[in-house]
N, C-alpha and C positions, 0 to 999 in steps of 0.2 A: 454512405460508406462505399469506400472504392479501393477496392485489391492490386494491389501494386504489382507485387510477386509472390510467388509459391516457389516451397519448397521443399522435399522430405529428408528430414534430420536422419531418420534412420527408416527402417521398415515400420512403425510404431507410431512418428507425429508428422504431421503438416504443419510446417510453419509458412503463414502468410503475413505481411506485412498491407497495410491498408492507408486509406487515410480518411478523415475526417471533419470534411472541411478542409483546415489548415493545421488540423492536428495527427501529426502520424502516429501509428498506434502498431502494434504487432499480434498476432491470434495465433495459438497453438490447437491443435483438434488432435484426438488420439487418431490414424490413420485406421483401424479397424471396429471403429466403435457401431454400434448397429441402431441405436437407437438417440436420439438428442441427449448430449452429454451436460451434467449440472457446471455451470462455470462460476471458475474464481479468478476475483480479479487481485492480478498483482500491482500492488503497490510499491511505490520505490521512493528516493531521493530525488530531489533535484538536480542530479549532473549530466542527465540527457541519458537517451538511450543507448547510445554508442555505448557510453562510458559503463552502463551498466549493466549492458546485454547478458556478457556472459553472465552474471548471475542470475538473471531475468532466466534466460533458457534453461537453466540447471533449473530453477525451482521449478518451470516449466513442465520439462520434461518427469520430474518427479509425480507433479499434478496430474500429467496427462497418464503415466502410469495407472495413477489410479480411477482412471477411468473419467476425469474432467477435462474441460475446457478450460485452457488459460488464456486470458487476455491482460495487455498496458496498453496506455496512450502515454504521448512525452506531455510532462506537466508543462505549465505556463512558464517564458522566461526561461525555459532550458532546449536544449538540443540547439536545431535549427530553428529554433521559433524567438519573433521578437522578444529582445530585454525589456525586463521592466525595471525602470529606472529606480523606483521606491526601495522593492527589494536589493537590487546590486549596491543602494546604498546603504540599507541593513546589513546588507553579506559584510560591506568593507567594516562598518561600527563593529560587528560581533567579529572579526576577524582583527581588530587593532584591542578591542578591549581582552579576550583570550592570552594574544600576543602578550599583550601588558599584566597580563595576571589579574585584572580586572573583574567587577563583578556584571554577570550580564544583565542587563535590566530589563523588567517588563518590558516598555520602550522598543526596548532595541527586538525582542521577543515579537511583540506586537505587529512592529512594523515589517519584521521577517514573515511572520508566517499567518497571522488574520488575511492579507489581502490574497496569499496564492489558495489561502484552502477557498476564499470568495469564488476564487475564478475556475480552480481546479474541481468542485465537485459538482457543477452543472456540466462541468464539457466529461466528468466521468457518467454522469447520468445520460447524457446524449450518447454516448456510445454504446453505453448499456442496453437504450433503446433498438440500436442499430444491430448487436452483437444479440440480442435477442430474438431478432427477426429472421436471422438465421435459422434456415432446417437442422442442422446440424448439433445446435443450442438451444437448451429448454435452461427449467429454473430447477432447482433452487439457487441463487446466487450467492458466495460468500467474498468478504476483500481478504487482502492479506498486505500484512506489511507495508511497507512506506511512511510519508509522515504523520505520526499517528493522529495529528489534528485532523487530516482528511479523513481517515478512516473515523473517528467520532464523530464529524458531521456528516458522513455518508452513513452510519448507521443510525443517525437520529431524522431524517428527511428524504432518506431511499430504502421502504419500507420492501422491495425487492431483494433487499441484502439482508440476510434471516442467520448469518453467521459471522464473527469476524474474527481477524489472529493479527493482533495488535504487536509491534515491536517497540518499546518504550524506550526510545532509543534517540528522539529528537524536542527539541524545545517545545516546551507547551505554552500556551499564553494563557495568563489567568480567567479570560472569559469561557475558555474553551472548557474549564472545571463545570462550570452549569451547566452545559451540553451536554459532558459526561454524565449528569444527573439524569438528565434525559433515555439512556441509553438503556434498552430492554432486551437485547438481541443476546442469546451469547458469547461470549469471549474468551479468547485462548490469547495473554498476554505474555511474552517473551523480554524479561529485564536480564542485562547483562549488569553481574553487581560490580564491576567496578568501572564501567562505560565512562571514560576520560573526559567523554562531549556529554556526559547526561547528570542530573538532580538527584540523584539517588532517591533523595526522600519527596521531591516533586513527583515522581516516577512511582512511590508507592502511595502518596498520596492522590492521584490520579484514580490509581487501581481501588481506593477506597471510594472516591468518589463516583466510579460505576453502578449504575442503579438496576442493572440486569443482575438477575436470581441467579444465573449458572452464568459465573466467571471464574478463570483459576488463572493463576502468575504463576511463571515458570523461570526463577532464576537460576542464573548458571554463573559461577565465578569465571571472571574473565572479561578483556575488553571487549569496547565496540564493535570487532572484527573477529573477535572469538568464542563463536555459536556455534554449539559442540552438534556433532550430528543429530545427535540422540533429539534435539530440539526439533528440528527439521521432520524427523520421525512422529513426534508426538502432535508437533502441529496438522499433519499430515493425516493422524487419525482422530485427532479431533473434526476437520473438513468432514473425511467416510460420516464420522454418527449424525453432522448435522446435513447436508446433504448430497445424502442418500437414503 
């Protein structure tokens, strides 16, 4: 891992930007903290970091409030990082069948999001390694957010992530339902009930399909864009009970 630049947001975080290998990644630290801070990793979409800083830093700086480490890396195929050809070809299929009022297919599902969760949750574990050898950063680890396929296979094969807060907000593929069987960590799930891009009943069928003892779903009416603060709150103290 190699530090790009530093920054302080306020009197309160240090934002640094890093990179990793060929993966640039960004770390937030509370500026006053005294002892190694428990980090959460944030999770996001696909449209690079640019595009999704600022909400990155707002949930950030919330994090670091309460007394955590935030860390992202840019996923595969986004930012400045090579395309991959497979997926840009799944984006244009789920983008002409939506368009067409069309039904999205396994398929198309599949081919979208099986091969970046393949790529994206080793290069999230390699950081992990990286972002933990920090003085600054102890454990417990929790993810947050993003595509929730990653976050499933990062809580069934990175036994370091002992919390998670799932946004069920993006296409699932039907393999990733058995994975979900797998999953024993707890869960803090955020469904938006009338999410324009989501399965409504994929979405609660998923949240059945979790095999952890302590999970709860948190719906809120309203779109994909419309997550009321109060969520953001609740997620926030679900992270405090599990670590700390």
């Amino acid at each position: 891992m190699r530090f790009t630049s530093e920054q302080r947001l306020d009197d309160e975080v240090v934002e640094r930007d890093f990179t990793l290998g060929e993966i640039p990644g960004i770390l937030w630290t509370p500026a006053s903290a005294s002892a190694p801070a428990p980090l959460i990793l944030l999770g996001h979409p696909p449209l690079g970091l640019r595009e999704m800083y600022p909400r990155l830093v707002a949930r950030a700086r919330a994090a670091t409030a309460d007394g955590f480490a935030a860390a992202t890396i840019e996923l595969p195929g986004s930012g400045d990082r090579p395309r991959l050809p497979a997926a840009e070809q799944a984006r244009g299929n789920l983008r002409r069948a939506m368009e067409a009022g069309e039904p999205v297919t396994d398929e198309i599902i599949d081919a979208l999001i099986l091969p970046l969760v393949d790529k994206a949750v080793p290069e999230w574990q390699a950081a992990l390694d990286a972002l933990l050898s920090l003085p600054e950063i102890g454990g417990p680890v929790g993810y947050s957010g993003g595509v929730i396929s990653i976050g499933i296979r990062l809580a069934v094969v990175e036994p370091r992530v002992v919390a998670a807060g799932l946004f069920a907000g993006s296409f699932v593929p039907r393999a990733m339902f058995e994975e979900a069987r797998q999953v024993t960590i707890p869960l803090h799930v955020l469904l938006q009930w009338d999410d324009e891009g989501n399965d409504r009943q994929a979405a609660l069928d998923l949240f059945d399909a979790f095999g952890s003892e302590e999970k709860s779903l948190h719906a809120n009416m309203g779109g994909h864009t419309g997550v009321p603060q109060s969520a953001g709150v609740a997620a926030a103290q679900f992270f405090t009970r599990h670590l700390k």
